[in-house]
BADO-412900 format. One record per residue (C-alpha): residue number from 1; chain; residue in three letters; x, y, z. Coordinates in nm, 2 decimals. Each point is the difference from the previous one (the first is absolute). Layout:
# BADO-412900
@resi:NUM	chain:A	resn:ALA	X:X	Y:Y	Z:Z
...
END
This chain:
# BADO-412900
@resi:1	chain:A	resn:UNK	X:-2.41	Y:-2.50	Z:1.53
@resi:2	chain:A	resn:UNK	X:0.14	Y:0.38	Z:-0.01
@resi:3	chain:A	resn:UNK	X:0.29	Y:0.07	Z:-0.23
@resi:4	chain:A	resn:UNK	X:0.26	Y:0.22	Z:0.11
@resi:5	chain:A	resn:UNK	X:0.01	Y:0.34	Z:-0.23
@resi:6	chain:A	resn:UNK	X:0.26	Y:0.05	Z:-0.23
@resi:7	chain:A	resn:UNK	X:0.28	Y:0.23	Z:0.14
@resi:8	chain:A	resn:UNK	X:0.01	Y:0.35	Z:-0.16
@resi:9	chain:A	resn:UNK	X:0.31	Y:0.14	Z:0.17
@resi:10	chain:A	resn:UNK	X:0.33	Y:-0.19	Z:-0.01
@resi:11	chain:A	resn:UNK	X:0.34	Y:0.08	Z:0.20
@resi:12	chain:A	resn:UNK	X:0.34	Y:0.06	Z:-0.26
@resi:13	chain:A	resn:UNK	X:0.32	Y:-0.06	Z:0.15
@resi:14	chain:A	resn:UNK	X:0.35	Y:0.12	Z:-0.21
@resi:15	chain:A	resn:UNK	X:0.24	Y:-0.24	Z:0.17
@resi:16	chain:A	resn:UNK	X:0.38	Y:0.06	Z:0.04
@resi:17	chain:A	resn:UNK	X:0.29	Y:-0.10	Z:0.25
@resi:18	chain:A	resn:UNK	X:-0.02	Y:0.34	Z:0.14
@resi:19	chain:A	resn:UNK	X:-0.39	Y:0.08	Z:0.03
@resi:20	chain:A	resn:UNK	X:-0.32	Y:-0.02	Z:-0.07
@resi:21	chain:A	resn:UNK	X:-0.26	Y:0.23	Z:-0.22
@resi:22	chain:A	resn:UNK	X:-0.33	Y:-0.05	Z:0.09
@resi:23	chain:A	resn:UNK	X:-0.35	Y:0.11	Z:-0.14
@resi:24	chain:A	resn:UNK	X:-0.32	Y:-0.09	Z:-0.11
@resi:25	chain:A	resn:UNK	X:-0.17	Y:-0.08	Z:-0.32
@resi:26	chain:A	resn:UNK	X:-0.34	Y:0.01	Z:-0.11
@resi:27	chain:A	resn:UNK	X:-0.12	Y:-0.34	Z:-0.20
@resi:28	chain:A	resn:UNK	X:-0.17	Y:0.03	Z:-0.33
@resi:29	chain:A	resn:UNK	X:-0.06	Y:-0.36	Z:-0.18
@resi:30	chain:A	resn:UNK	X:0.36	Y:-0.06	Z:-0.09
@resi:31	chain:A	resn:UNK	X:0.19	Y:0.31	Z:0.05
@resi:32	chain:A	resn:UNK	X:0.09	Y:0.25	Z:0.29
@resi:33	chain:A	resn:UNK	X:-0.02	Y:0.39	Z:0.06
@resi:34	chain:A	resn:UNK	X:0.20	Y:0.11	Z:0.32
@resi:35	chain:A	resn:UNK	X:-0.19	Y:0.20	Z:0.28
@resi:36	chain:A	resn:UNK	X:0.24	Y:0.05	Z:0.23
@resi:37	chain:A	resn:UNK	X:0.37	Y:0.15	Z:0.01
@resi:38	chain:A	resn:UNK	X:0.27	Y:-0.23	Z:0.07
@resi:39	chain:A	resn:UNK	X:0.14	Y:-0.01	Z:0.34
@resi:40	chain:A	resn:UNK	X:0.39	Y:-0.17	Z:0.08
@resi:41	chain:A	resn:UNK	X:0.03	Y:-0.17	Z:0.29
@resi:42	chain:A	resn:UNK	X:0.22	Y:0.05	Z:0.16
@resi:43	chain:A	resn:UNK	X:0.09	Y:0.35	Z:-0.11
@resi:44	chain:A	resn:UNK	X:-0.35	Y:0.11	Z:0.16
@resi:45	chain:A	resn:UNK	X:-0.28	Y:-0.13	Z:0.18
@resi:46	chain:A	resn:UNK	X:-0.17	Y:-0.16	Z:-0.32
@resi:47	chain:A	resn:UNK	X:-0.26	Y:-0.17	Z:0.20
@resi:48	chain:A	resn:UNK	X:-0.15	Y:0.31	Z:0.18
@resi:49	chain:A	resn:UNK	X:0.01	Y:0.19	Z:-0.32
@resi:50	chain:A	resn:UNK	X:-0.15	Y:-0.24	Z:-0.20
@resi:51	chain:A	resn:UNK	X:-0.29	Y:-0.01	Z:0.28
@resi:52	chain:A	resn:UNK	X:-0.04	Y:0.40	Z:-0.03
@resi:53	chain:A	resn:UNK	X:-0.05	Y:-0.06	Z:-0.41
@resi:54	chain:A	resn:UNK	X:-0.21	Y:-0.24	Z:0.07
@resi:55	chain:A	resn:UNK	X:-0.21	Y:0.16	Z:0.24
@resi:56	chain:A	resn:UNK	X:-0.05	Y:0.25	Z:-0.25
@resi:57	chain:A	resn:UNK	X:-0.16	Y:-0.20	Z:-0.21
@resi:58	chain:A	resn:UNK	X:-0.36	Y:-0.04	Z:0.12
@resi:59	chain:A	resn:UNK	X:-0.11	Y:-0.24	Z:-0.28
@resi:60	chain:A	resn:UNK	X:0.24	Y:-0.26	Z:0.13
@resi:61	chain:A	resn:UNK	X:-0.19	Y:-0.23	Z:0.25
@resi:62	chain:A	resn:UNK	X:0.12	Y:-0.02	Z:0.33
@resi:63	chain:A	resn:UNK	X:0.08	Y:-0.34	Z:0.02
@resi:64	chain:A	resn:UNK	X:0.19	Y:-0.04	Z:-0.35
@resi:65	chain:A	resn:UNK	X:0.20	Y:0.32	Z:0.14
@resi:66	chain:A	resn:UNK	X:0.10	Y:-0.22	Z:0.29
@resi:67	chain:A	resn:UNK	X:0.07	Y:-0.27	Z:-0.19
@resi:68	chain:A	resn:UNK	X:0.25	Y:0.17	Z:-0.24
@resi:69	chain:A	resn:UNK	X:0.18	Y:0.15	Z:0.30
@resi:70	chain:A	resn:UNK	X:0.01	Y:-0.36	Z:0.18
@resi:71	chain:A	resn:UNK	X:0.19	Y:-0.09	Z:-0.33
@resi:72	chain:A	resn:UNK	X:0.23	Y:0.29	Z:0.01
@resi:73	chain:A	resn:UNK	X:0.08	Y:-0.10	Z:0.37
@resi:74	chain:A	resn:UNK	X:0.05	Y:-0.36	Z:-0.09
@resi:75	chain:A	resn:UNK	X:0.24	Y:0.14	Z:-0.29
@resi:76	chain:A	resn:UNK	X:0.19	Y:0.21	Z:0.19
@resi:77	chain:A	resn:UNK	X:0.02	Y:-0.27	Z:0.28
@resi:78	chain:A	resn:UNK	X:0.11	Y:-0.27	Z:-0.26
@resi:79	chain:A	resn:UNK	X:0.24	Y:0.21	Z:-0.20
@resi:80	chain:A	resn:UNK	X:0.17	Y:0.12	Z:0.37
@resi:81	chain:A	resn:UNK	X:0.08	Y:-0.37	Z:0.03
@resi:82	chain:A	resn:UNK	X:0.26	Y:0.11	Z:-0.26
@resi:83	chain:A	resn:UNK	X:0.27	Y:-0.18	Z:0.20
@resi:84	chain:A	resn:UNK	X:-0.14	Y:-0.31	Z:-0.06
@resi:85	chain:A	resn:UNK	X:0.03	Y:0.07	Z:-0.36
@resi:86	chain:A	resn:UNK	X:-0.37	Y:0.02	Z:-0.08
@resi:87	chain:A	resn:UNK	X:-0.01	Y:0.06	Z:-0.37
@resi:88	chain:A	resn:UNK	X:-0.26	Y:0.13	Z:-0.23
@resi:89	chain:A	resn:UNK	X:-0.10	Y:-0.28	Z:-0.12
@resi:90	chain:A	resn:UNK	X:-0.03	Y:-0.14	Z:0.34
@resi:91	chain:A	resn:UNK	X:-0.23	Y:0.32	Z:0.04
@resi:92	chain:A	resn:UNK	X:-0.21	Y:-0.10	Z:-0.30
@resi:93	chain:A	resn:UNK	X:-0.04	Y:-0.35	Z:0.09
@resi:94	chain:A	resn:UNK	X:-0.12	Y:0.12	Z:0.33
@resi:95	chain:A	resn:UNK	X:-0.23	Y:0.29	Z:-0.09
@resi:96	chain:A	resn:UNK	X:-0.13	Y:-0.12	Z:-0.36
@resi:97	chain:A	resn:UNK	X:-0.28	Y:0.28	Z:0.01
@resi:98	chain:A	resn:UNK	X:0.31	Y:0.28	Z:0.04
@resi:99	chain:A	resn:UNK	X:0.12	Y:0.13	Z:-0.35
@resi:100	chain:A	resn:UNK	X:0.39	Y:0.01	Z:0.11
@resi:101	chain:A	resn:UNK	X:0.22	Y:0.20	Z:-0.23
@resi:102	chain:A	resn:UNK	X:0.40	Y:-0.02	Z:-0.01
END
């Protein structure tokens, strides 16, 4: 039986009506050190500059880098749904591994 590791990177949304802040923390036991910048969507292209932090970042594995910016997609995705009303803690419920911020 393999475990999965524990995730050292985790994606930090500030939610509002008008946008979204996005970045990336670093895990440490219980607390968080951010990494990244914060990017708004959809002021600017928060999901290609997020990848060029990341990128930068060598340490990160490659496949919790994907990861994080699948989750950013599937944010950005949910919270366009905005017309539907999708709420915060609609976005919570959904993404329980996403530290969302209002």
């Amino acid at each position: 039986m393999t475990t999965t590791p524990a995730k050292k990177y985790s994606l930090k949304v500030y939610w509002s009506e008008e946008s979204l802040l996005l970045g990336v923390d670093r895990l440490y036991n219980t607390s968080r050190s951010p990494i990244t910048d914060y990017f708004n969507w959809p002021k600017e292209n928060a999901w290609e500059s997020l990848k060029v932090q990341l990128e930068k970042k060598e340490w990160i594995d490659q496949q919790e880098r994907y990861g994080l910016l699948q989750q950013a997609t599937d944010v950005i995705n949910f919270w366009q749904l905005k017309k539907e009303n999708p709420s915060v803690e609609g976005a919570r419920e959904k993404f329980p591994e996403i530290l969302f911020v209002t």
